[in-house]
C-alpha positions as semicolon CSV with decimal commas, in nm:
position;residue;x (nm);y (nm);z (nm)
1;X;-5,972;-19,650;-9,193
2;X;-6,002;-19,977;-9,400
3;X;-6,315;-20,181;-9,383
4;X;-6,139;-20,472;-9,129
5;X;-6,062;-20,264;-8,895
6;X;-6,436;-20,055;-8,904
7;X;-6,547;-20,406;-8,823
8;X;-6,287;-20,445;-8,551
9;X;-6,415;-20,140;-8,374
10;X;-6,773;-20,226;-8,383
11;X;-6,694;-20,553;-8,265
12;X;-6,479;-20,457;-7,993
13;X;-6,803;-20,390;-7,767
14;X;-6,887;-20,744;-7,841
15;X;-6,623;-20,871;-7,731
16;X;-6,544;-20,678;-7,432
17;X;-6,966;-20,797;-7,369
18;X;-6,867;-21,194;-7,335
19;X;-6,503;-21,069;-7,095
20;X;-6,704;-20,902;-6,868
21;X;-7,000;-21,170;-6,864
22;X;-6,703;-21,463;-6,793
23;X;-6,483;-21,260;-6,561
24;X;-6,808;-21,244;-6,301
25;X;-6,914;-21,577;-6,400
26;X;-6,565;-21,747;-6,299
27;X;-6,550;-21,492;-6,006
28;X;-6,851;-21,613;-5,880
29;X;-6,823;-21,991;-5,983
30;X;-6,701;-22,122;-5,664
31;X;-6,966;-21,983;-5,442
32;X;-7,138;-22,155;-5,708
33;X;-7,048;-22,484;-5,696
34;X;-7,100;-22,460;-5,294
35;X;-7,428;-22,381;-5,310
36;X;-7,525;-22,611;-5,587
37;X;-7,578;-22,356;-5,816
38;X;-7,743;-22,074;-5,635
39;X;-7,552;-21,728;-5,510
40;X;-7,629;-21,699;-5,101
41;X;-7,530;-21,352;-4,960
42;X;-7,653;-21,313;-4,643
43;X;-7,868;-20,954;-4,574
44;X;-8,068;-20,801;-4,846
45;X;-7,949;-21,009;-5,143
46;X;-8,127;-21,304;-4,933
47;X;-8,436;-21,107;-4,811
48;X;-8,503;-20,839;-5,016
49;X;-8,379;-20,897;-5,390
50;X;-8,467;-21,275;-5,440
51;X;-8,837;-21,239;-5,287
52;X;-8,866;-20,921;-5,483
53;X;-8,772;-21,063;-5,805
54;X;-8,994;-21,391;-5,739
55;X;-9,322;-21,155;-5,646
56;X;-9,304;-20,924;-5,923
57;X;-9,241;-21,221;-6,172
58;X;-9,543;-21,374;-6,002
59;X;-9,760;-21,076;-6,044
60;X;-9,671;-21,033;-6,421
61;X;-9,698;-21,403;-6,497
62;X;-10,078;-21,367;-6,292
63;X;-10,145;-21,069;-6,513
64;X;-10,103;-20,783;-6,207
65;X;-9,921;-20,516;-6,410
66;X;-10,068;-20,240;-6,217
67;X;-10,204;-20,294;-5,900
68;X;-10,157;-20,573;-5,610
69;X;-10,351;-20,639;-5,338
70;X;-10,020;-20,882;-5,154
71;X;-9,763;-20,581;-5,060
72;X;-9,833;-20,348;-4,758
73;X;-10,196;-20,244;-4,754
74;X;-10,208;-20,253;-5,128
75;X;-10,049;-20,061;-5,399
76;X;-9,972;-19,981;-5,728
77;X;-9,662;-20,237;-5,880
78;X;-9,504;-19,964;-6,083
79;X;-9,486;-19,730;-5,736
80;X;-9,388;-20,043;-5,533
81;X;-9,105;-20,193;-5,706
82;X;-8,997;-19,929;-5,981
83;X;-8,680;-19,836;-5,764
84;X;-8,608;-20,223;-5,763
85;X;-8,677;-20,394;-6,104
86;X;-9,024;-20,292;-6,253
87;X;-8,788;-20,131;-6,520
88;X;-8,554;-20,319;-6,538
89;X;-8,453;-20,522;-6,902
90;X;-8,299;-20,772;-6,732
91;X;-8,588;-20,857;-6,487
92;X;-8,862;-20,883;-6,801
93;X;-8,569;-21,124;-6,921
94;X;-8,751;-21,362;-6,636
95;X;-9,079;-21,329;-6,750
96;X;-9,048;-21,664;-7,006
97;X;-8,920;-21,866;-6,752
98;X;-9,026;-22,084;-6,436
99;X;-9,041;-21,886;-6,142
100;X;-8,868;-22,203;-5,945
101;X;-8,555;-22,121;-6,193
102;X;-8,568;-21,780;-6,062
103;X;-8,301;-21,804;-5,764
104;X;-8,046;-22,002;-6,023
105;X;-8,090;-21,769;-6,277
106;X;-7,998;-21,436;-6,055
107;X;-7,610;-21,473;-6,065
108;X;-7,619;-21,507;-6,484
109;X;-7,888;-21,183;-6,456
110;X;-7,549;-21,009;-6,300
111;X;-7,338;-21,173;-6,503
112;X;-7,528;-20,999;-6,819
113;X;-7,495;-20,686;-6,579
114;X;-7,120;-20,685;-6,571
115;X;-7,088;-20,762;-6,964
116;X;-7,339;-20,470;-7,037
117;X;-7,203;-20,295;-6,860
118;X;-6,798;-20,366;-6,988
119;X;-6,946;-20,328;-7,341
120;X;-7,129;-20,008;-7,297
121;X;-6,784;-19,831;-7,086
122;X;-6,647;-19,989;-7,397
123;X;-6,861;-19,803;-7,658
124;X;-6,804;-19,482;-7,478
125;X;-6,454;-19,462;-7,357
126;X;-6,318;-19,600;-7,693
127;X;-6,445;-19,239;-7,839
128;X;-6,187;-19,075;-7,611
129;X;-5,874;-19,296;-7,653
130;X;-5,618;-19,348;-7,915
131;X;-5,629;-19,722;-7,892
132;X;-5,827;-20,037;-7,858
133;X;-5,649;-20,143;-7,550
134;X;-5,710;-19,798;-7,343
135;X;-6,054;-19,821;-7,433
136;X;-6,075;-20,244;-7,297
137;X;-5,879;-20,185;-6,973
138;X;-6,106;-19,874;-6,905
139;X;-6,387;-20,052;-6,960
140;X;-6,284;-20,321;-6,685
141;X;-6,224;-20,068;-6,433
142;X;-6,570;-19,979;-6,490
143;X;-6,802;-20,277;-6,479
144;X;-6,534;-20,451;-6,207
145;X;-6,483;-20,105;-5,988
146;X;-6,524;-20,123;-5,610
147;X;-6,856;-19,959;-5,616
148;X;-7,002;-20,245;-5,854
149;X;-6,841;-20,516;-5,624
150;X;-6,966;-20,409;-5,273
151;X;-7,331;-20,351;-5,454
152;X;-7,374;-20,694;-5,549
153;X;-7,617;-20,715;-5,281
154;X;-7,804;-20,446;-5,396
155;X;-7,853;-20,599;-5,738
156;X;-8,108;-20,285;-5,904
157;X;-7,780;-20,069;-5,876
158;X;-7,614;-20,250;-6,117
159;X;-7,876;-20,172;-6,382
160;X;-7,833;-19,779;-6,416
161;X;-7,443;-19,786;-6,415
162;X;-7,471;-20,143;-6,703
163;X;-7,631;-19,820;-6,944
164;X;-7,467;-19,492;-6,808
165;X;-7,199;-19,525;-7,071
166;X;-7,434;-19,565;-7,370
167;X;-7,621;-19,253;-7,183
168;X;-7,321;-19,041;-7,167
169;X;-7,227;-19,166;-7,524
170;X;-7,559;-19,051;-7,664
171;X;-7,488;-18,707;-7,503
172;X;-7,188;-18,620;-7,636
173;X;-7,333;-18,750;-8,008
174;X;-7,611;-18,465;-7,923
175;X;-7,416;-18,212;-7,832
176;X;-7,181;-18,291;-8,122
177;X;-7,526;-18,245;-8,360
178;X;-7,424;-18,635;-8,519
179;X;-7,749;-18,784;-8,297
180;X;-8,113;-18,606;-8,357
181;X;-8,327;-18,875;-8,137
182;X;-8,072;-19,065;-7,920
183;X;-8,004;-18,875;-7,640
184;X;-8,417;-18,817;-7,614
185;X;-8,463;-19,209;-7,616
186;X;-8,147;-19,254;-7,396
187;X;-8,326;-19,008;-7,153
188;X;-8,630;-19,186;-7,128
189;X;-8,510;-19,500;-7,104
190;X;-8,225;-19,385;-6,814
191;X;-8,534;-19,292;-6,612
192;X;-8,747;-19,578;-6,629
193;X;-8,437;-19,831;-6,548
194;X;-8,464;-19,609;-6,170
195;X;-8,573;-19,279;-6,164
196;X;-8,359;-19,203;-5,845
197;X;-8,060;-19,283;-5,991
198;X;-8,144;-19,078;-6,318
199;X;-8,172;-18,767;-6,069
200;X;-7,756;-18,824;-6,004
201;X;-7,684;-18,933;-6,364
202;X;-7,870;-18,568;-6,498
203;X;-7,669;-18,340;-6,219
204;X;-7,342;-18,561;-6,337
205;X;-7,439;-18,482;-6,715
206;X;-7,437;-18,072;-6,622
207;X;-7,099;-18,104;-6,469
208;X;-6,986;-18,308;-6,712
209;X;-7,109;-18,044;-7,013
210;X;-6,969;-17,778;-6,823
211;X;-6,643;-17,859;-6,753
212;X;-6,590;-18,014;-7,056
213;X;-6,767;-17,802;-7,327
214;X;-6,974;-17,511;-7,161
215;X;-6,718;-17,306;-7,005
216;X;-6,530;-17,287;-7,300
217;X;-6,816;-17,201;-7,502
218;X;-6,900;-16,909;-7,319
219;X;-6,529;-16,756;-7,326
220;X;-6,555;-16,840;-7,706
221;X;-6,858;-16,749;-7,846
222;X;-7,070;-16,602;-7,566
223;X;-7,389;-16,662;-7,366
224;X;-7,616;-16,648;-7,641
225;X;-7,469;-16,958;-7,812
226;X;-7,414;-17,088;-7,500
227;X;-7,789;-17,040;-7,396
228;X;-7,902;-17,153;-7,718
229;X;-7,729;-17,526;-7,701
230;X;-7,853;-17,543;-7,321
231;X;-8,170;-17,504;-7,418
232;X;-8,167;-17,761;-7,692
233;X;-8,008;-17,999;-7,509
234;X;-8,323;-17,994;-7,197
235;X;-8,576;-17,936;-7,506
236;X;-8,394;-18,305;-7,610
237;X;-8,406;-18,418;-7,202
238;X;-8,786;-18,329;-7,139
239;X;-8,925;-18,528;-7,446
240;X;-8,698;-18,805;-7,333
241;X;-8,925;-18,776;-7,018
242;X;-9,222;-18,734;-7,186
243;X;-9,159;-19,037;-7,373
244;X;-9,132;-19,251;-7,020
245;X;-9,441;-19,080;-6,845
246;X;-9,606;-19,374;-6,902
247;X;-9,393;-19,529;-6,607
248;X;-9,321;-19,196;-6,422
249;X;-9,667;-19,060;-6,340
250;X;-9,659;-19,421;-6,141
């Protein structure tokens, strides 16, 4: 492969990054414009994910990483809002700025979403097609499928399927023996993003090794090589979790 078009391919992710990021943006922009600049959707975008986001940007700008006294009868922040945003990278995005800019800054916070999310189906889906194209529209269908749409409300959901690609991706470099440390790291950072939708992305991962690799391992070289790789590849999973205990045993 010459060097221009190495460069193409590790720009392509890049690209497909800023598509995603202005496909939602100009999907969104009229709703936009009605509101003056803020996203209104009526339910639990309205009452649960803005005062969520505003209270735990709040407690972090006040210092409460760990425990507050304001939610229920009290509780630990990491318990309280880890399903939500505690780990999320895009909600420690809001930390710099005014919590009054934090209800106009929520739709671009998606909009990042959706281009992560493009790029990342981008990285991963590129490693199993023959061109460029396949690997773009794929993407797409990913970060702009029906489940991302009808979740807007639910905002948190969008973080763990932005990264599942670059999880998956990390996997098969594992398995392959071209990635030592990545699928650990990948791991631990799958489960702090939301540990309940880790659970589903690990059960996915076994079907997904089986069907694609560990069947025909078996057949080919038996159960002891078989055995041997499984047990490499949760000896790689559980220090990926011992990595994140720090915001697990929360």
């Amino acid at each position: 492969m010459k060097t221009s078009e190495k460069t193409g391919c590790r720009l392509l992710p890049l690209k497909v990054f800023w598509g995603g990021v202005l496909i939602y943006l100009l999907a969104v922009l009229p709703f936009l414009v009605y509101r003056r600049g803020l996203f209104f959707y009526y339910g639990d975008y309205n009452v649960q994910q803005v005062p969520f986001l505003i209270y735990a940007h709040r407690a972090v700008r006040e210092g409460r990483f760990f425990w507050t006294p304001m939610v229920d009868l009290g509780g630990n922040m990491g318990g309280i809002f880890s399903f939500y945003l505690w780990g999320s990278p895009f909600f420690w995005l809001t930390i710099p700025f005014p919590e009054s800019w934090l209800p106009f800054m929520m739709p671009f916070l998606m909009a990042l979403k959706y281009g992560t999310a493009s790029a990342a189906a981008c990285a991963w889906i590129r490693t199993q097609t023959k061109t460029d194209l396949a690997a773009v529209l794929g993407a797409f269908l990913y970060a702009f499928s029906g489940f991302q749409a009808c979740n807007i409300v639910f905002q948190h959901f969008h973080d763990a399927t932005a990264f599942f690609p670059l999880y998956l991706l990390a996997f098969d470099r594992f398995v392959q023996g071209r990635g030592k440390y990545g699928f650990a790291l990948m791991t631990a950072l799958m489960s702090v993003i939301n540990y309940y939708f880790f659970f589903g992305q690990v059960l996915f991962l076994v079907l997904y090794y089986m069907i694609r690799r560990g069947i025909r391992l078996i057949r080919s070289e038996g159960l002891p090589v078989f055995a041997g790789e499984v047990l490499r590849i949760v000896a790689a999973g559980a220090f990926g979790l011992m990595l994140s205990a720090f915001f697990l045993v929360q």
